[in-house]
C-alpha positions as CSV (number, residue, x, y, z in Angstrom):
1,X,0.0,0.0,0.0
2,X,2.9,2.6,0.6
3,X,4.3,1.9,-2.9
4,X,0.6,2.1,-4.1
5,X,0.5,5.5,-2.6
6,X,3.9,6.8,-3.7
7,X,2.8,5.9,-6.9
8,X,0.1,8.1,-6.6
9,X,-2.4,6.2,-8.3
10,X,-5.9,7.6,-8.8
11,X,-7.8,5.4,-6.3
12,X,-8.2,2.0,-4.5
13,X,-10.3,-1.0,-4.6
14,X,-9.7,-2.7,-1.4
15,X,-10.4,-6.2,-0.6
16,X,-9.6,-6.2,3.6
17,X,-8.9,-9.1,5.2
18,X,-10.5,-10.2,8.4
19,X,-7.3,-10.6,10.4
20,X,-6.0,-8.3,13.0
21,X,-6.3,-4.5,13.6
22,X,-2.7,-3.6,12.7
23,X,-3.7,-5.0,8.8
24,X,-6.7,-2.1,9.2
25,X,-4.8,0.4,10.1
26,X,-2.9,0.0,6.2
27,X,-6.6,0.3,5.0
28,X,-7.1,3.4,7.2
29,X,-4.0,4.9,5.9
30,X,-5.2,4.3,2.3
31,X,-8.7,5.9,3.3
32,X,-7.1,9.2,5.1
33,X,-4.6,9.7,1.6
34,X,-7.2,11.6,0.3
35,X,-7.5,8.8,-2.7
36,X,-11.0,7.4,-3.5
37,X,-11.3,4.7,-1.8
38,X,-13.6,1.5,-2.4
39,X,-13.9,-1.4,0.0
40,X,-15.6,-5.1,-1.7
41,X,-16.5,-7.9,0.1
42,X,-16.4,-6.4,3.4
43,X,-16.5,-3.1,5.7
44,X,-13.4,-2.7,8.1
45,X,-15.0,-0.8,11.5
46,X,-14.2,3.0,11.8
47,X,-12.9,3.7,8.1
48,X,-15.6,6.3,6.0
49,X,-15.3,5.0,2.5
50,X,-17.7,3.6,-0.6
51,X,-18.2,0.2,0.1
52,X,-19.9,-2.8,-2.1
53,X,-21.1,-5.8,-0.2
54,X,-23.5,-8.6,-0.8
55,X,-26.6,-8.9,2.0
56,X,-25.0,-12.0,3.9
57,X,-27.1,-11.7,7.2
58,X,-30.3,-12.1,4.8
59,X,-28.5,-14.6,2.9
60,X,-27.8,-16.5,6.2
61,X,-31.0,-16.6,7.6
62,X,-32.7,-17.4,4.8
63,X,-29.9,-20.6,4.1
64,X,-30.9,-21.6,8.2
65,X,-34.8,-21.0,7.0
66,X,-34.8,-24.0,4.5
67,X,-32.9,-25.7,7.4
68,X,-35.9,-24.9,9.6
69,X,-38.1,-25.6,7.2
70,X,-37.6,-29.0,6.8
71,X,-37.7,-29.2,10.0
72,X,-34.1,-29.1,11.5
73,X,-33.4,-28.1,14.9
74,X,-30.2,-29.0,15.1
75,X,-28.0,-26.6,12.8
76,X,-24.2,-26.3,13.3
77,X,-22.1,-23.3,11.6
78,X,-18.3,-24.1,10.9
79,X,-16.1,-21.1,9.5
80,X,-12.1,-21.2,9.2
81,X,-12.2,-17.2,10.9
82,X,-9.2,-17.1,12.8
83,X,-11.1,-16.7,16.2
84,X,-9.3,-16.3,19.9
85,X,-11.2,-18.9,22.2
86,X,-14.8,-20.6,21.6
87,X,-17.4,-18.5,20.2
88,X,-20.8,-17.6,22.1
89,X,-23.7,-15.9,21.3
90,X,-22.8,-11.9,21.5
91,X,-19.1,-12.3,21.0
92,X,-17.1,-9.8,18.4
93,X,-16.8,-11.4,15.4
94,X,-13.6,-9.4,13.4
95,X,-14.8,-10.1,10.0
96,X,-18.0,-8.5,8.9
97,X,-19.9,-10.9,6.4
98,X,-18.7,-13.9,8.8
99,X,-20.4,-11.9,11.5
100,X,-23.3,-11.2,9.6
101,X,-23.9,-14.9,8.6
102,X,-24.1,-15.7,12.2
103,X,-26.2,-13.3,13.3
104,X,-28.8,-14.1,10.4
105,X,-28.5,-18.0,11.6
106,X,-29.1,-16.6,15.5
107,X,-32.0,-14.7,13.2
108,X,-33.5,-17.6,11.8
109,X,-33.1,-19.8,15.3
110,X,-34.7,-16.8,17.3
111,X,-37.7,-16.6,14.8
112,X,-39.1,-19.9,15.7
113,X,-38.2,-19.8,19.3
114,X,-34.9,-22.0,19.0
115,X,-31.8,-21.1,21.9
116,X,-28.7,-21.0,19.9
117,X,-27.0,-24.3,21.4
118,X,-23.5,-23.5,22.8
119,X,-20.9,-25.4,20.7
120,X,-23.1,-25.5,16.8
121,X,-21.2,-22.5,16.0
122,X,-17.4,-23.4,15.3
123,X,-15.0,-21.0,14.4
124,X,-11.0,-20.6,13.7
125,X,-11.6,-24.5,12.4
126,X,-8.1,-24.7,11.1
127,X,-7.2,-24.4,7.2
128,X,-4.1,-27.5,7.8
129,X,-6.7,-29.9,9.9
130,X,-9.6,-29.1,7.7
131,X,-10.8,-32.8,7.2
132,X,-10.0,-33.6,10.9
133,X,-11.9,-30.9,12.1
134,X,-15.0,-31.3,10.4
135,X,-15.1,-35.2,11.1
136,X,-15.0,-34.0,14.2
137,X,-17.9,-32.2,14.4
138,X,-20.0,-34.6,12.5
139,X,-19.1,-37.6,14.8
140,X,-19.5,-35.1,18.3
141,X,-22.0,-37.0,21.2
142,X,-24.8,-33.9,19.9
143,X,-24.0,-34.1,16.0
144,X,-25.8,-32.1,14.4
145,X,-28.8,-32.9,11.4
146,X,-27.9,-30.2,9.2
147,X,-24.9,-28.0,9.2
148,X,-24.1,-24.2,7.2
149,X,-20.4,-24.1,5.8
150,X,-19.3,-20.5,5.7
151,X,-17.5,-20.8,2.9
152,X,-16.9,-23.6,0.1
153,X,-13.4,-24.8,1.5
154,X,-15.3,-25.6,4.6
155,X,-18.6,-27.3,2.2
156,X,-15.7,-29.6,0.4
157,X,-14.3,-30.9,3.6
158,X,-17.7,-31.9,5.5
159,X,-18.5,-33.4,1.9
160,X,-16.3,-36.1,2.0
161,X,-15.9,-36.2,6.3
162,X,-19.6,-37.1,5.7
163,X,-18.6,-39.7,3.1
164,X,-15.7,-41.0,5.1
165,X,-17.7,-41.6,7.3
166,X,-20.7,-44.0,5.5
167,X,-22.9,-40.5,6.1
168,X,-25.5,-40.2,3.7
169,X,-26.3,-37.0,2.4
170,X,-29.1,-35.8,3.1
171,X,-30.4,-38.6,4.3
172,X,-28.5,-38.8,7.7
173,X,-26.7,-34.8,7.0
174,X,-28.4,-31.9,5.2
175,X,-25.7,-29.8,4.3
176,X,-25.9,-25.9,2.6
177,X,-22.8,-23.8,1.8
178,X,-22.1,-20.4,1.1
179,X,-20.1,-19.7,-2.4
180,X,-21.7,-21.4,-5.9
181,X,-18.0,-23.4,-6.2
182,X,-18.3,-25.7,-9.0
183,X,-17.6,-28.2,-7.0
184,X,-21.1,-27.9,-5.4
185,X,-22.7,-28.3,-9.1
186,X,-21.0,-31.6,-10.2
187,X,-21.1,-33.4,-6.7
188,X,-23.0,-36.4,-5.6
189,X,-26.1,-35.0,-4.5
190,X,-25.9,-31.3,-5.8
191,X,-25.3,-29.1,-2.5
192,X,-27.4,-26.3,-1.9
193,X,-25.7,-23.1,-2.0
194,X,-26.4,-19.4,-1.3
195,X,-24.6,-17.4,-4.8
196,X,-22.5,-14.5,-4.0
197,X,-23.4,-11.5,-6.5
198,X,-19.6,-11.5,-7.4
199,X,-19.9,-10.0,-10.8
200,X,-22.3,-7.3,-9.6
201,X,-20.1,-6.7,-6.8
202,X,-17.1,-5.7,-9.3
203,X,-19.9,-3.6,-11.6
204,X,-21.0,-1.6,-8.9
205,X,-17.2,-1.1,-7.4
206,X,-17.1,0.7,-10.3
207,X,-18.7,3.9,-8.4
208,X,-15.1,4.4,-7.4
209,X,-14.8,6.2,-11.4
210,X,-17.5,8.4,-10.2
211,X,-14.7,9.6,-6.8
212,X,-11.8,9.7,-9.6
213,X,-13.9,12.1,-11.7
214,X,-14.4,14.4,-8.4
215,X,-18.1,13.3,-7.3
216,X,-18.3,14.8,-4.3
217,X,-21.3,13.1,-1.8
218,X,-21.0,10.9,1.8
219,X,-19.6,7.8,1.8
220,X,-22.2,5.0,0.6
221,X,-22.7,1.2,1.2
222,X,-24.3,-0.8,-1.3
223,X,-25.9,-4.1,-0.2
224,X,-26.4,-6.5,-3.1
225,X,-28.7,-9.9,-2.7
226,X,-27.5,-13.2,-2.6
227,X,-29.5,-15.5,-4.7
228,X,-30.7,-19.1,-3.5
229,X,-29.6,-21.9,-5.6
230,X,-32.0,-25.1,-4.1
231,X,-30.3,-28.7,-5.7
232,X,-30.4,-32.0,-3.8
233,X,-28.4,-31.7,-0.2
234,X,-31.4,-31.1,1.9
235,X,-34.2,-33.1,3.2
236,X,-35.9,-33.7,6.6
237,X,-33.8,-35.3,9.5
238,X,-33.3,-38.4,10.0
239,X,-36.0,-40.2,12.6
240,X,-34.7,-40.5,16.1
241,X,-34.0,-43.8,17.3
């Protein structure tokens, strides 16, 4: 970023990562140059700058909703967020669309009278233990019936844990992910996914032309949809024993 701005370029699309504050404070500098300034993907707390994001709190709750639905109670959550500790309910969450995608599952739990169940959501599950971690989780004493991977990474690896381990899906796992991978189109049932508006996301980044060409207005966020793509990953739960 400091040879970005001794270059004096006309402006910044900025895609921040979720890690600690001292990698904000680069964006910060960026955002105080004077330089438009345009954050994708996610918004990084206290920095007043055009931002372009996609609605993942709606996305989330609607991806726990067809969980619901089908009558799922419950629903575990497994991101790779680097995360200090076990997460509870109310905790800071450093990374803003992984904090919005549990607060739209706590949504969709609170909306038909569910307690969010210490332990269903999993954080910081780590990127070198992948496959470990979710076989893991699928084999725990409380499994869960149903479980919403954060990302597609985290899909692929409960995938095959769940076929490791003789689990069908959906028959004994429902299983959604976030991120339309192909992966999720060519597997063995198709998995449900929630589509990230990634092209529309880079069109309307574009606004940062409009700040080059000396628009002069507050900063603005724009929250794009995420669109529902239902294949064959979900069905009821399986009957208790």
């Amino acid at each position: 970023m400091r040879v970005l701005l001794g270059q004096q370029v006309d402006g910044h699309l900025i895609a921040p990562t979720p890690l600690a504050a001292h990698r904000n404070r680069a964006v910060e500098t960026i955002a105080g140059s004077g330089r438009p300034v345009v954050l994708i993907d996610r918004l990084v707390p206290g920095v007043a700058a055009d931002a372009v994001i996609s609605d993942d709190r709606e996305a989330s709750r609607r991806l726990t909703s067809v969980l619901l639905d089908d009558g799922h109670r419950a629903i575990g959550f497994l991101s790779s967020l680097p995360f200090d500790g076990r997460y509870r309910a109310g905790d800071f969450i450093p990374s803003t669309p992984v904090a919005d995608r549990v607060s739209g599952y706590l949504d969709a739990l609170a909306a038909v009278g569910l307690p969010s169940v210490d332990g269903m959501v999993r954080l910081k599950v780590d990127r070198t233990s992948i496959q470990a971690d979710a076989r893991t989780f699928l084999t725990r004493s409380d499994r869960p019936t149903a479980v919403i991977a954060s990302d597609s990474r985290i899909g692929l690896a409960l995938f095959r844990a769940a076929r490791d381990l003789s689990m069908d899906i959906p028959g004994q796992l429902s299983l959604v992910v976030f991120d339309n991978a192909d992966w999720t189109d060519v597997a063995a049932p198709g998995i449900t996914v929630m589509s990230q508006p990634m092209r529309d996301i880079g069109a309307q980044a574009a606004l940062l032309i409009d700040r080059i060409e000396g628009a002069v207005a507050d900063p603005r966020v724009v929250v794009l949809p995420q669109r529902l793509v239902e294949r064959a990953s979900v069905s009821r739960p399986p009957a208790a024993p």
